[in-house]
N, C-alpha and C positions, 0 to 999 in steps of 0.2 A: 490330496489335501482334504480333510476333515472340515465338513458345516461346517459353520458356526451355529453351535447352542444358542437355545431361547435364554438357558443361566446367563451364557457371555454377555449377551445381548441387555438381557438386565444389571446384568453387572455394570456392562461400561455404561448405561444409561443410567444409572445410582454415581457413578463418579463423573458424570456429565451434569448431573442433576435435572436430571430431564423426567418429568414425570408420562408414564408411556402406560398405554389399555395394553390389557393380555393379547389384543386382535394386533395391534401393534406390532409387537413383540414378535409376530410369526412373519410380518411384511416386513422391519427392519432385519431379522436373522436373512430370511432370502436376499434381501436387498446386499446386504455389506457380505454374503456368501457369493456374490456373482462377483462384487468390488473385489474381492482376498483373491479368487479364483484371472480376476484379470492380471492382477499385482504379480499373481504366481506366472503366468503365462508372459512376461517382462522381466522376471528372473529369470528364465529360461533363457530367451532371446540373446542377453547380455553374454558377451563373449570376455575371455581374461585378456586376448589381443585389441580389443575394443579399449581406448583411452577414453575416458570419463572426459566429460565437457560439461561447462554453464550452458550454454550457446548452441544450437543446429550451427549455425553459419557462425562468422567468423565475424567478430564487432569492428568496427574501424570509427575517428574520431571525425564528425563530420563539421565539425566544431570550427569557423573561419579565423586565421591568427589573431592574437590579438595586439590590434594596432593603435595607436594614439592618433586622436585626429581634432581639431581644435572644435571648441565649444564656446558656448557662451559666456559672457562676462555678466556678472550678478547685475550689472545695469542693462542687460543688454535682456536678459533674463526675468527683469522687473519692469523691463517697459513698459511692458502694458497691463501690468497691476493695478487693481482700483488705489490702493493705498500697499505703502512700504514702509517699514523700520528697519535701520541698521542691517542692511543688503539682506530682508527677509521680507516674505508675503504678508501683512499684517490683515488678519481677518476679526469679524466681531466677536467677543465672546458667548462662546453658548452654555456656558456650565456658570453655575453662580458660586465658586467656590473663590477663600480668601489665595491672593498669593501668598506664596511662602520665601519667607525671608531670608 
């Protein structure tokens, strides 16, 4: 596999829009020439008897059923509320706006 150009390197830095020094330009060519050269070296690797996977291991759902199990009653639930309206928490207002009708 072929460097990568210092051109490349400014190129794809003009449609990144990244503005980049000419010293730059010669540490990002090396840099993403070692990255392309590892990428190559994982194509290789890759076999056509190999199936493709999301996942190393294998997901499973650890997730406990989901069961119905009794709750509170809105009175039961509002006990110990400073103040209640119409089986709701009733708190002070902190915004000054009008209600809306």
């Amino acid at each position: 596999m072929a460097a990568i150009s210092r051109e490349e390197v400014a190129h794809l830095a003009r449609l990144s829009r990244l503005a980049v020094t000419e010293e730059e330009l010669d540490t990002f060519a090396g840099q993403l020439d070692v990255i392309l050269q590892a990428v190559a070296q994982v194509g290789k690797v890759a076999a056509a008897d190999i199936p493709p996977t999301s996942h190393s291991v294998p997901l499973t759902n650890v997730l406990r059923e989901d069961v119905e199990t009794p709750c509170l009653t809105p009175e039961e639930a509002l006990s110990g509320a400073p103040d209640a309206e119409q089986q709701r928490f009733r708190v002070p207002r902190i915004l000054n706006e009008d209600l809306a009708s």
